[in-house]
C-alpha positions in Angstrom: 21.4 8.8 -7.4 22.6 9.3 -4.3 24.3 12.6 -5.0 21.0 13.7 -6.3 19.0 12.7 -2.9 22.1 14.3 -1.0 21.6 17.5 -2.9 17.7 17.8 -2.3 18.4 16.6 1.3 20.3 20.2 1.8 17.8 22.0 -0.5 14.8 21.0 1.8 16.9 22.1 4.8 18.0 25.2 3.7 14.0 25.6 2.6 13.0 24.5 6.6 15.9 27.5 7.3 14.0 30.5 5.0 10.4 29.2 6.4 10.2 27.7 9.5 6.6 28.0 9.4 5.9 26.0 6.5 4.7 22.2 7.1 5.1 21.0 4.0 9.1 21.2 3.4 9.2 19.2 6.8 7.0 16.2 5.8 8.7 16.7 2.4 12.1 15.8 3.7 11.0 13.4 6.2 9.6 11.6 3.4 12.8 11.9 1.4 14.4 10.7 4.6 12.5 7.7 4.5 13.2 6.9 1.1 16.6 7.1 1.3 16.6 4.8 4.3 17.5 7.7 6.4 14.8 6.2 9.3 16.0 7.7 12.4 16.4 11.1 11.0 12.9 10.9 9.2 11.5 10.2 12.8 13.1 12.4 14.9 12.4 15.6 12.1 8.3 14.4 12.0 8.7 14.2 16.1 10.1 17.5 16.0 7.7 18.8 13.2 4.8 17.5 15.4 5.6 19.2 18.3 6.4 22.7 16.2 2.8 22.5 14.8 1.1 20.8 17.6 -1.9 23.3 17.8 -2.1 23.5 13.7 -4.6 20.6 13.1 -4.2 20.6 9.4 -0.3 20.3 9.4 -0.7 17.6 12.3 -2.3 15.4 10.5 0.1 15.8 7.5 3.2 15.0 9.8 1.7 11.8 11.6 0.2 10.4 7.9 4.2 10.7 6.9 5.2 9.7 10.4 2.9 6.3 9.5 4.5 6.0 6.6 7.6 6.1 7.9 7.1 3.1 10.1 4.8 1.2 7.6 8.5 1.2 5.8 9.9 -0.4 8.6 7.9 -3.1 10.0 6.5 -1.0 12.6 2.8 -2.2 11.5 1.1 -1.3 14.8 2.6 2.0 15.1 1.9 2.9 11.5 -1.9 1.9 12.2 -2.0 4.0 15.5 -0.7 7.2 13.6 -3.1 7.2 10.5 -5.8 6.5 13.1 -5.6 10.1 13.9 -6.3 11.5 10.3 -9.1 13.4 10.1 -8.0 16.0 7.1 -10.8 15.1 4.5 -7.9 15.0 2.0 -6.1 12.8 3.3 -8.1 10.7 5.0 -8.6 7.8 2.1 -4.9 7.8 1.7 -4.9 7.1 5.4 -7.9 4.5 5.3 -5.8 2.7 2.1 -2.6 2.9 4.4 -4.4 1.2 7.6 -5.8 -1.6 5.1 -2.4 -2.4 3.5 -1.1 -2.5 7.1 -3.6 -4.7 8.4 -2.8 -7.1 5.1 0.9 -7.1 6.7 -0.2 -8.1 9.9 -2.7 -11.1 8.0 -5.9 -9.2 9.3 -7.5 -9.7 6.4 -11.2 -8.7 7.9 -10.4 -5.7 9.3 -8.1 -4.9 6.1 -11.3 -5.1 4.0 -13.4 -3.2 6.1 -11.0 -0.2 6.0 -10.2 -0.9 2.6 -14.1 -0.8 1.4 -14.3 2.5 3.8 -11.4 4.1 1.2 -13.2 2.8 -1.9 -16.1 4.2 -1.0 -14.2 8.2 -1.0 -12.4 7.2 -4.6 -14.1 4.6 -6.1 -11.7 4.3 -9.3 -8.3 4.4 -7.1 -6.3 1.4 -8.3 -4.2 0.9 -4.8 -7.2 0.6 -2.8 -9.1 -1.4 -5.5 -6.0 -3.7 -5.5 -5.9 -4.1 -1.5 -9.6 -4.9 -1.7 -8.8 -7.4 -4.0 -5.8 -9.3 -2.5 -7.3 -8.9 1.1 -10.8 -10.8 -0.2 -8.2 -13.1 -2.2 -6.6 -14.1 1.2 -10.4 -14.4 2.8 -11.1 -17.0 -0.5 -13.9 -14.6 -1.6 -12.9 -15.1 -5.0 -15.8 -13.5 -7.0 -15.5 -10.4 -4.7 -11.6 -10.2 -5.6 -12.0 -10.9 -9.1 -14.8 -8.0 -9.3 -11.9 -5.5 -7.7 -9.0 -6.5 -10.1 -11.4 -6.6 -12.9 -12.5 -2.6 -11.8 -8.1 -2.0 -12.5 -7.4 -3.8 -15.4 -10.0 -2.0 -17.1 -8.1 1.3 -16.6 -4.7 -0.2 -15.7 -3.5 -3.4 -17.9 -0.1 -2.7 -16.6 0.2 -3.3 -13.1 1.8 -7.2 -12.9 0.7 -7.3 -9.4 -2.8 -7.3 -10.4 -2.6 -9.3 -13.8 -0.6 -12.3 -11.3 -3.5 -12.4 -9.1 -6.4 -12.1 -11.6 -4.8 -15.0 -12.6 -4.8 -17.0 -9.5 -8.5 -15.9 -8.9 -9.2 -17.2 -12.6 -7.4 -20.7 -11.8 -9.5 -21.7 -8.4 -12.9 -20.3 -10.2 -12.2 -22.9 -13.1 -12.1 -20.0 -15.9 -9.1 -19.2 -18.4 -6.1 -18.1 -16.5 -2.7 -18.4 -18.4 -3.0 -14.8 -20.3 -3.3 -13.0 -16.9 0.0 -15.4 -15.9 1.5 -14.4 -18.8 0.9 -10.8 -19.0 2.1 -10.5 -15.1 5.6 -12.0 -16.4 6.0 -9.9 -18.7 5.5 -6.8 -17.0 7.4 -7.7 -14.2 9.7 -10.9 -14.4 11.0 -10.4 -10.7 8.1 -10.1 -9.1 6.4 -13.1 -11.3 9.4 -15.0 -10.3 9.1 -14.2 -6.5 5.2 -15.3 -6.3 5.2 -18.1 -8.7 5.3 -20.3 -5.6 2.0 -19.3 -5.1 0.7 -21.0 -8.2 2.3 -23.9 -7.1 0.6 -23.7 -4.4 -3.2 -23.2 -5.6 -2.5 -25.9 -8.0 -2.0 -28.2 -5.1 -4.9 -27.2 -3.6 -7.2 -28.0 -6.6 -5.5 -31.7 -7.1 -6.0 -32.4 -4.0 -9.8 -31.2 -3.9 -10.1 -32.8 -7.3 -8.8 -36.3 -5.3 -11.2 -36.1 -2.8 -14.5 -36.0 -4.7 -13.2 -38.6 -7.3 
């Protein structure tokens, strides 16, 4: 694998080499960069790219939605927010407006996560990441029949995302309906990731014995 990034590294740069003008084989490799943990390369090649195409709006906006990306990757929440602010590239922009909501969900803003989230859905309606965002972000809130509409809109399409089978799930335990098929389904999809949130049904299970005590 890593011989395989190594070798597409040098092909990218060797691209960059033959056309220097070309925008895309520099937010290509900065996003290979990033994904090979490469961070500090990846930033100073978009920094570099930026200034190259500075008065090219179109390949500007590319460069900072990878430069966000970049520091999404890393932690760097408020940075990531500030560079897909500046998106204005109709093609990109709900990729942006999905990237600002998941960001916001990292920094528990789950209001303002929402509102960007909804401003996405409504430029691609059927998109599963965005739907899913809107879901877990209203999950957070406790707008349960608003998340469950949202992972109801993916399973339709998309019975094989764990993510969203897990927290169907959860939504179906707190609104008193049916739940162990999504929990099951989500486990078998995914058995590290069911493992790493089961806590959380722990945790909503709680919640409902203790409300279930205090009206009895």
């Amino acid at each position: 694998m890593q011989a395989q990034s190594e070798k597409l590294i040098s092909k990218l740069v060797q691209s960059i080499d033959e056309k220097p003008e070309r925008v895309q084989n520099y937010y290509d490799l900065g996003t290979l960069l990033t994904r090979v943990k490469s961070y500090d390369q990846a930033e100073e090649l978009f920094m570099k790219a930026l200034g190259k195409f500075a008065q090219d709006k179109k390949a500007n906006n590319l460069l900072e939605y990878g430069l966000g990306n970049l520091y999404y990757e890393v932690g760097k929440f408020d940075d990531a927010l500030k560079r897909y602010d500046k998106i204005e590239d109709e093609k990109l922009k709900a990729d942006a407006y999905l990237m600002m909501a998941q960001s916001l969900i990292q920094k528990n803003d789950y209001k303002r996560a929402v509102a960007y989230g909804l401003t996405a859905h409504d430029l691609r309606k059927q998109d599963p990441e965005i739907n899913q965002v809107l879901g877990d972000a209203l999950l957070a809130l406790g707008n349960f029949n608003q998340a469950k509409d949202f992972y109801d809109q993916i399973l339709l399409r998309h019975p094989g995302r764990a993510d969203t089978q897990f927290n169907r799930g959860l939504v179906a335990m707190v609104l008193g309906e049916p739940y162990t098929d999504y929990l099951s389904q989500a486990k078998q999809l995914d058995p590290a990731y069911y493992k790493k949130s089961e806590q959380r049904i722990a945790d909503i299970e709680k919640v409902l014995r203790d409300q279930k005590n205090d009206h009895s």
